[in-house]
Backbone as numpy.savetxt, mean C-alpha at the origin, in Angstrom:
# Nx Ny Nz CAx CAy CAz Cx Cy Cz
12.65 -8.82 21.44 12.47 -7.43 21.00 12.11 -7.42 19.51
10.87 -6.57 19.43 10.86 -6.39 17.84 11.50 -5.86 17.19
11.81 -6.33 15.88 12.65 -5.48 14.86 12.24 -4.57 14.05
12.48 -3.59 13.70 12.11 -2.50 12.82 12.07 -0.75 14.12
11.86 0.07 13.42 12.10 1.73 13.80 10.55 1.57 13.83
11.20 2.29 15.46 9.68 2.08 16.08 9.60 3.75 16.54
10.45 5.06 16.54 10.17 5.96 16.58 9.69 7.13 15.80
8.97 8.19 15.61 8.00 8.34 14.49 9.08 9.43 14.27
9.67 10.41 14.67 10.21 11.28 13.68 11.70 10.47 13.06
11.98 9.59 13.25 12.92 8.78 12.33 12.31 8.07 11.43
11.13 7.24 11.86 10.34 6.79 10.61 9.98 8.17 9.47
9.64 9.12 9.88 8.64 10.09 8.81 10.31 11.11 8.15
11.25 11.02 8.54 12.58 11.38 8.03 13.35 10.48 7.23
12.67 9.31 7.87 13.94 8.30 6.54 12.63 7.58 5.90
11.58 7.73 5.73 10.51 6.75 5.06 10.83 6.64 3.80
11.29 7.34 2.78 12.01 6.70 1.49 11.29 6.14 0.40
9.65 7.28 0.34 8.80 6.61 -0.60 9.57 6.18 -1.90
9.53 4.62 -2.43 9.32 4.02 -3.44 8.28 3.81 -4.34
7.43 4.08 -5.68 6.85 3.78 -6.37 7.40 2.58 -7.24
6.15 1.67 -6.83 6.56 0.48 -7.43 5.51 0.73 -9.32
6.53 0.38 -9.85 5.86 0.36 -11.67 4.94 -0.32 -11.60
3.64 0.20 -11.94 2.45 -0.82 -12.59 1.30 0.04 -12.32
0.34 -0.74 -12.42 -1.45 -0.67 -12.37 -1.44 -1.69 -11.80
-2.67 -1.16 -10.34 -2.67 -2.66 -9.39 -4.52 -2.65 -9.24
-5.00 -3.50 -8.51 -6.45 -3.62 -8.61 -6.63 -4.23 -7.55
-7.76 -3.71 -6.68 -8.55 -4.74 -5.83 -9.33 -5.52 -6.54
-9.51 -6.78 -6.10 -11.15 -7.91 -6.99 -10.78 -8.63 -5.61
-12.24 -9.27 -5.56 -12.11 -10.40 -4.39 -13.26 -11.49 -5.16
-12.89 -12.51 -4.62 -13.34 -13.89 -5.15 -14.03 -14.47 -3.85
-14.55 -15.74 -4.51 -14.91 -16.65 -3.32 -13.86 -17.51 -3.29
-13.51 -18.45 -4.34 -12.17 -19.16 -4.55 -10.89 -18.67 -4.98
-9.92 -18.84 -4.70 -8.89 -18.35 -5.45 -7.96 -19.40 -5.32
-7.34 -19.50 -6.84 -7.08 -20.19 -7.80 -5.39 -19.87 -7.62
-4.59 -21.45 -7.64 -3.49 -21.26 -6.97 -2.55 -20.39 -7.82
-2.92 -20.27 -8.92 -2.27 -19.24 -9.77 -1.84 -17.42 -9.12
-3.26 -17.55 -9.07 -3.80 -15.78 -7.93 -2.77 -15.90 -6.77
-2.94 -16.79 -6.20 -2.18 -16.62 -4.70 -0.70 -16.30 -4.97
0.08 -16.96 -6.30 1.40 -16.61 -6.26 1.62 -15.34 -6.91
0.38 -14.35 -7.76 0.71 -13.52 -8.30 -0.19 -12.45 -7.32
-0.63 -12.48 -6.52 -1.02 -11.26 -5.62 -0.34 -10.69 -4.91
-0.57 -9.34 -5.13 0.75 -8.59 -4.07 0.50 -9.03 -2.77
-1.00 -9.18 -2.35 -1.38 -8.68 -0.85 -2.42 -9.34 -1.08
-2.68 -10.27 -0.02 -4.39 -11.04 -0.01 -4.78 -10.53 1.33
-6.26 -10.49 1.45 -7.15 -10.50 2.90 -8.05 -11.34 2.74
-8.24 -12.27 3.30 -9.65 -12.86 4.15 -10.81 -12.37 4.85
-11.76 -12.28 3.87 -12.73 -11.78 4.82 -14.02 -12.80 5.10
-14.88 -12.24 5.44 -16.23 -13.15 5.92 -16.76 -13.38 4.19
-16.94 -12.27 3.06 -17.59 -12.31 2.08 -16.63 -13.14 0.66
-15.86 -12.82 1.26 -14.65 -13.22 0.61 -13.15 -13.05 0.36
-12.52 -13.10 -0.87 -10.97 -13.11 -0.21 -10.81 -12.18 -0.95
-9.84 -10.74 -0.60 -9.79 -10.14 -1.27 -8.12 -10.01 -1.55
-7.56 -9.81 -3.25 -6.58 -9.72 -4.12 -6.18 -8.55 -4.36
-5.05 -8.37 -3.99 -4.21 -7.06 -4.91 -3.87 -7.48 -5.93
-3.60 -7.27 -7.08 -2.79 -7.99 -8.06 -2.99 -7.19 -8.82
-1.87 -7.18 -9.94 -1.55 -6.25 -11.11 -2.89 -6.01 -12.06
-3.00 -5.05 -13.05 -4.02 -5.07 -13.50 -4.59 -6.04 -14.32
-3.13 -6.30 -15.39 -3.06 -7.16 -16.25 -3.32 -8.56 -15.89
-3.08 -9.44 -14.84 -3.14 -10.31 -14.42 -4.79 -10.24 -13.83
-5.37 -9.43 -13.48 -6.90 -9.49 -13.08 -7.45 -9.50 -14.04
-7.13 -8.80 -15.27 -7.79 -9.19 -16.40 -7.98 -10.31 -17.13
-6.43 -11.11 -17.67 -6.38 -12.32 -17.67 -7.04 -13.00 -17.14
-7.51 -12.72 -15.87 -8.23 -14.21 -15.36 -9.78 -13.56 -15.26
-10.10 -12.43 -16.39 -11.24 -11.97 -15.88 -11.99 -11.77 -14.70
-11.17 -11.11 -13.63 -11.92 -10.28 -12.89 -12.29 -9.15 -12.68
-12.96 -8.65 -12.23 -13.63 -7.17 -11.73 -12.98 -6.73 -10.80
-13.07 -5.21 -11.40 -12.56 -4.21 -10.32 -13.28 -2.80 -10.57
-12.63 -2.24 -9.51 -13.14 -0.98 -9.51 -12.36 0.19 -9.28
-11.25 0.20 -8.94 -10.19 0.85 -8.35 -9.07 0.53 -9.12
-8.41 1.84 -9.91 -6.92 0.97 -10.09 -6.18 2.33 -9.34
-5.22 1.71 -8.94 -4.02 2.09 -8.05 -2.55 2.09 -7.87
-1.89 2.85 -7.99 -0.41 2.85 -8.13 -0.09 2.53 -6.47
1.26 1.79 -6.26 1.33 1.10 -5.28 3.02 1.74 -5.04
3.00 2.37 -3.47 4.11 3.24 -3.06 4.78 2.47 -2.02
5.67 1.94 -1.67 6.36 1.48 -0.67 7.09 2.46 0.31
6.88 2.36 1.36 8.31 3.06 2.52 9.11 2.39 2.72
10.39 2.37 2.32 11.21 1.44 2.10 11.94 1.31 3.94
11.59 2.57 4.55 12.31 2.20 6.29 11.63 1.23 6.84
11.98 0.38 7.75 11.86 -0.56 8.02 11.56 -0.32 9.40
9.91 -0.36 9.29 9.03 0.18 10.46 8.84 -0.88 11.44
8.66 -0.94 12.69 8.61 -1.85 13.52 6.77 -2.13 13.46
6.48 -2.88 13.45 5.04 -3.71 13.67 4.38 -2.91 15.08
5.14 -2.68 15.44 4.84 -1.58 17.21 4.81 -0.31 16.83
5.12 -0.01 15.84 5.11 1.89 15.55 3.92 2.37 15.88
4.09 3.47 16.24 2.94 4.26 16.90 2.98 5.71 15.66
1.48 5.81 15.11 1.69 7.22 14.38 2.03 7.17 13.03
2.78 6.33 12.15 3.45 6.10 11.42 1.92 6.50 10.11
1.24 5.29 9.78 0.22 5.22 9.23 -0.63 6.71 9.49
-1.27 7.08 10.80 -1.85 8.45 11.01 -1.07 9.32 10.32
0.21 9.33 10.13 1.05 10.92 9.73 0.53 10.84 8.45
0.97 9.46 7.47 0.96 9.85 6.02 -0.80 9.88 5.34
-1.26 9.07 6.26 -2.48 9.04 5.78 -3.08 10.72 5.88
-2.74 10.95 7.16 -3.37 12.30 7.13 -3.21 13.61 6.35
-1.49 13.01 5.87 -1.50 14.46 5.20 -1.56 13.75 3.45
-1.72 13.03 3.23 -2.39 12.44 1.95 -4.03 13.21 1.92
-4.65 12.97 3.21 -6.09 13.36 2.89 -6.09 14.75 2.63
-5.26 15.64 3.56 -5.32 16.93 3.77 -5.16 17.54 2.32
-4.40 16.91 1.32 -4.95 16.61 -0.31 -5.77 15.83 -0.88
-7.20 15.52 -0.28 -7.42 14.77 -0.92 -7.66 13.33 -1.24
-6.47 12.49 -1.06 -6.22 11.76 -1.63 -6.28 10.49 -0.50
-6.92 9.67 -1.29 -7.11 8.17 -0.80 -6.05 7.44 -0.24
-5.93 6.20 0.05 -4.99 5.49 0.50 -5.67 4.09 1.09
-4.94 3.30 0.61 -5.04 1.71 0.87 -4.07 1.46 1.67
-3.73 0.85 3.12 -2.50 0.93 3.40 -2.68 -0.91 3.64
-1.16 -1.50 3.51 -0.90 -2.86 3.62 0.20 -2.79 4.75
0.46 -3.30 5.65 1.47 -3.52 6.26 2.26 -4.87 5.99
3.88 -4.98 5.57 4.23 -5.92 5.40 5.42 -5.90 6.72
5.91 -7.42 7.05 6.92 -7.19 8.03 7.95 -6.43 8.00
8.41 -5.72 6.96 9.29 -4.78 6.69 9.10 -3.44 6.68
7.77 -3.32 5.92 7.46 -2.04 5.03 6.06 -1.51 5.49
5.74 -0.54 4.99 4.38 -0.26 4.95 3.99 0.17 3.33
2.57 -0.62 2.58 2.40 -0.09 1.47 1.33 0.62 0.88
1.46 1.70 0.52 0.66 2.86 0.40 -0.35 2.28 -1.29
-1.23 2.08 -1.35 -1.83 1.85 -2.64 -2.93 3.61 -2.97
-2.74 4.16 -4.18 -3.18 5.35 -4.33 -3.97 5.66 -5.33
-5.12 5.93 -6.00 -5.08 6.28 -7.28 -4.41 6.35 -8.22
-4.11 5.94 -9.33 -3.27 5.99 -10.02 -3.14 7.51 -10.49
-4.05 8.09 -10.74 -3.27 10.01 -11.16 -3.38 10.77 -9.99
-2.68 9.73 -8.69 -2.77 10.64 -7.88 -0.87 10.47 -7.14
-0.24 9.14 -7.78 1.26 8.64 -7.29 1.72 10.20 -7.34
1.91 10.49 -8.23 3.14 11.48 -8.71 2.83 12.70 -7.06
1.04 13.48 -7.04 1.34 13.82 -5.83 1.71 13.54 -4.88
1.44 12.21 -4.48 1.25 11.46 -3.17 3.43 11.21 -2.91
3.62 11.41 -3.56 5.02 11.04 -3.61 5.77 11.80 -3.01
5.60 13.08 -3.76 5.86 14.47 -3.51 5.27 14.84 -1.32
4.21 14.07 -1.09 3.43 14.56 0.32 4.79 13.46 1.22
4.88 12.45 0.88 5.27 11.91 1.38 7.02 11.79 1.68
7.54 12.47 0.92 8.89 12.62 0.60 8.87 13.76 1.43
8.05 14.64 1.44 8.14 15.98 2.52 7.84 15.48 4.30
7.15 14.52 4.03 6.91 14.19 5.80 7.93 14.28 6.74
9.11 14.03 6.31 10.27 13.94 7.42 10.57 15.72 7.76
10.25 16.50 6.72 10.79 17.82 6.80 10.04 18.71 8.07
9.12 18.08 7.98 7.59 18.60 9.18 8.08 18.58 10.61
């Protein structure tokens, strides 16, 4: 049996947005450098290349490019990998303002990456989801 809350009005009632402190950045490379791998929040593999979350400061340091910076929101409930809906609810009512969204799934969590002058709303949308 999988672990984590796999029903959606307990997920969207206890989701428990966290804002994590910083400036985060997409850049993707062709190589990445074993340094990157221990300081990236979140890597993907793709066909073109690999793409890096990582702090801003640290993309700079190693001079890379970006284009996006993003404040990075955690749901701290502990969603099952099987949830149904979970992602559709917040994403949707994020858009219904507006507002973008990067989502990461980790085995625990789900992580919301946002515009950075957009956390403070997105916080506020998401802290209301359970009330709906």
């Amino acid at each position: 049996m999988m672990s984590g809350e796999r029903n959606l009005q307990i997920l969207l009632s206890s989701a428990a947005p966290q804002h994590n402190p910083g400036r985060f950045v997409f850049c993707t490379v062709a190589d990445v450098h074993p340094t990157l791998w221990q300081q990236a929040v979140a890597t993907i593999r793709e066909q073109e290349g690999v793409t890096l979350v990582l702090a801003q400061d640290v993309a700079e340091a190693h001079g890379l490019k970006y284009e996006y910076i993003a404040g990075w929101i955690t749901l701290k409930v502990h969603s099952s990998l099987a949830a149904v809906g979970l992602t559709a609810a917040f994403s949707q009512a994020l858009a219904s303002q507006q507002i973008s969204c990067n989502v990461v799934a980790g085995y625990y969590h789900d992580h919301i990456f946002v515009a950075e002058d957009d956390v403070t709303q997105a916080m506020e949308i998401l802290q209301s989801l359970g009330n709906k």
